[in-house]
C-alpha positions in Angstrom: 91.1 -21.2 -41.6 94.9 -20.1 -40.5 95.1 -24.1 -40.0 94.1 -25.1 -43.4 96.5 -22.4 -44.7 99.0 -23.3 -42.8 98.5 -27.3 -43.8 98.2 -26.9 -47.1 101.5 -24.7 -47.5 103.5 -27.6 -45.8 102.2 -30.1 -47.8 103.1 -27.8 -51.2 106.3 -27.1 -49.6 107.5 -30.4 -48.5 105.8 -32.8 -51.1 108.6 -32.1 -54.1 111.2 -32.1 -51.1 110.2 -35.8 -50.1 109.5 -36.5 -53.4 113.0 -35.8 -54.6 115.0 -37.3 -51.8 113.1 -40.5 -52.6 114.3 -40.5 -55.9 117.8 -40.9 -54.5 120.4 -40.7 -56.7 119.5 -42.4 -59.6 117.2 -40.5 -62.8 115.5 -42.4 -64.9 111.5 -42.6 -64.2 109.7 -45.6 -64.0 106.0 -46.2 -64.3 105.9 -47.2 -60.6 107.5 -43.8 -60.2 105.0 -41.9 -62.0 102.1 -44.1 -60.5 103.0 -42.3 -56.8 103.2 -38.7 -58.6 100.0 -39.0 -59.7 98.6 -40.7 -56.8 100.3 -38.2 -54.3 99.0 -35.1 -57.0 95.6 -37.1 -56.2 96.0 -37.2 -52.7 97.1 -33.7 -52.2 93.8 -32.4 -54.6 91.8 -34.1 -52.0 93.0 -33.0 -49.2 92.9 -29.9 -50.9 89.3 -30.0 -52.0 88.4 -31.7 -48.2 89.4 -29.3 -46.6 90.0 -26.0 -48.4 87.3 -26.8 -50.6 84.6 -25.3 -49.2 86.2 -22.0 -47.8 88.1 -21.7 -51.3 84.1 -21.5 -52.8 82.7 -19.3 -50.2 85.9 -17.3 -50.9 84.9 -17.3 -54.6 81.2 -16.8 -53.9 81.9 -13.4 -51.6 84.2 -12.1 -53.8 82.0 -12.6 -56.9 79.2 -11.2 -54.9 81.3 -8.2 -53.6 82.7 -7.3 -57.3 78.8 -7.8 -58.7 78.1 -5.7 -55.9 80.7 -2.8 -56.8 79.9 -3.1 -60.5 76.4 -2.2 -59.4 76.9 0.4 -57.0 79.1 1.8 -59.6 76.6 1.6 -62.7 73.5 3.4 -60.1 76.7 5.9 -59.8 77.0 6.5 -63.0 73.4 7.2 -64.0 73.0 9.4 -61.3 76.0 11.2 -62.4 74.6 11.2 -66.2 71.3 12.5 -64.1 72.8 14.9 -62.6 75.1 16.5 -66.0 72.0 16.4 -67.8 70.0 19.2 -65.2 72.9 21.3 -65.0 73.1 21.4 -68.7 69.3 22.0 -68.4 70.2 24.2 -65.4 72.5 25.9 -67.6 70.9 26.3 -71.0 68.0 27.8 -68.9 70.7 30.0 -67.1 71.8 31.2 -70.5 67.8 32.0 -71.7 67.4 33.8 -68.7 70.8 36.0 -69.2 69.6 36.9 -72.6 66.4 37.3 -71.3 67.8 39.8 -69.1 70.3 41.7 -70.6 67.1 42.3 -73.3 65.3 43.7 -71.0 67.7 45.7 -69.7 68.6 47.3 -73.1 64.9 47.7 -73.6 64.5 49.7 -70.2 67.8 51.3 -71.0 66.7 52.9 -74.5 63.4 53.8 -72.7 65.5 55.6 -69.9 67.2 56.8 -72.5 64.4 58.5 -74.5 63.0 59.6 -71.4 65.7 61.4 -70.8 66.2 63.0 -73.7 62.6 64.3 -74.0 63.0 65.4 -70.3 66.2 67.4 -71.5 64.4 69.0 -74.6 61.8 70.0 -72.5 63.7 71.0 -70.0 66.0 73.9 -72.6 62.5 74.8 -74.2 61.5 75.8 -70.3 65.0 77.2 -69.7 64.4 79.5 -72.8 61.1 80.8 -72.1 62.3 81.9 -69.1 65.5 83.0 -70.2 63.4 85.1 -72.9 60.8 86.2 -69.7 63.8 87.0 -67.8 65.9 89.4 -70.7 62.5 91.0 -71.4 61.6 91.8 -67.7 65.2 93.3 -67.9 64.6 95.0 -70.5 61.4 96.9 -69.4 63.3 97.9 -66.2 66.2 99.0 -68.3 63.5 100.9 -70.3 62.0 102.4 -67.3 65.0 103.1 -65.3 66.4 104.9 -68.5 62.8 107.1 -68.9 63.0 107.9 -64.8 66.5 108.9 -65.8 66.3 110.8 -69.0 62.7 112.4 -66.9 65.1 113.9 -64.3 67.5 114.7 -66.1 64.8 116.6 -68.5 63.6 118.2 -65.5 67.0 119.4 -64.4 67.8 120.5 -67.9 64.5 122.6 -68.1 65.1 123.6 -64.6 68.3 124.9 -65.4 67.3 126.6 -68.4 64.8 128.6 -66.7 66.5 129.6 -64.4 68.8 131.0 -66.5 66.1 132.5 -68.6 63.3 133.8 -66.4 63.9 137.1 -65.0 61.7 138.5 -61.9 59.5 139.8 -63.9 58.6 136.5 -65.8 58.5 135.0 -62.4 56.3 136.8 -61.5 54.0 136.7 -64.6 53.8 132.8 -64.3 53.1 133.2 -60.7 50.1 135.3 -61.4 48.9 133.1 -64.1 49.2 129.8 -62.2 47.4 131.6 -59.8 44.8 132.6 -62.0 44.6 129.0 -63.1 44.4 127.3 -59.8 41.3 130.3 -58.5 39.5 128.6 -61.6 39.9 125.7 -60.9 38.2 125.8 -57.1 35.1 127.9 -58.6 
């Protein structure tokens, strides 16, 4: 192949080289002079064609084949890329269904929590209030009773006092016989 190359580039080069030197010196073109152009044009097509010919088509041939090729590979690309958009927008629109789906459910579950929690919080106070109200009227009956053992003793101590100051021996003694009396009934 290098040879044919190589042939065919010293033949383009040198041809007009010869082909001019023939000439000479003087210009004008005859028909004989035309004649050998076109026969030597001929010539060198031939040669061509012999030679390069075949290579030149098989060129031609792989290179078609290898750009059909490409333009294949790159059309099966294409579609698989237009495959592939179309499930991630599929992917995606479902993706956004699902999100909506979601955060539904999730405001649903929230207002329920929600509720929940405020009718745990009502009952809840209600419970908190009954026994507040159990609790201030325990205190109270104990305030109640503490203040009747109080104002009791201090009855007691009042009365106490004031007998004291009132009884004389001899009404001592009166009371004494009577309870005495009283308690001699009481065993018969």
């Amino acid at each position: 192949m290098k040879n044919i190359k190589g042939l065919i580039y010293l033949l383009l080069i040198t041809n007009p080289v010869i082909l001019h030197a023939a000439e000479g010196a003087h210009h004008s073109f005859t028909f004989s002079d035309w004649f050998w152009r076109i026969v030597n044009f001929a010539i060198l097509v031939a040669i061509l064609l012999i030679f390069a010919g075949k290579p030149f088509k098989n060129f031609l041939k792989q290179r078609r084949e290898a750009i059909e090729k490409a333009l294949e590979e790159a059309k099966e690309a294409r579609e698989m890329a237009e495959k592939a958009l179309r499930e991630i927008e599929e992917r995606y629109a479902g993706k956004d269904r699902e999100i909506e789906s979601l955060l539904n459910t999730a405001k649903k579950a929230g207002e329920i929590e929600k509720e929940k929690l405020i009718e745990e919080g009502k009952i809840m106070r209600a419970r908190i209030i009954e026994e507040s109200k159990e609790m201030i009227e325990l205190e109270k009956k104990r305030a109640i009773e503490s203040l009747k053992r109080e104002a009791a003793l201090l009855a007691v101590e009042l009365a106490e006092k004031r007998l004291q100051e009132e009884l004389t021996d001899e009404k001592k003694r009166k009371i004494l016989e009577e309870s005495i009396k009283i308690i001699e009934e009481r065993k018969r």
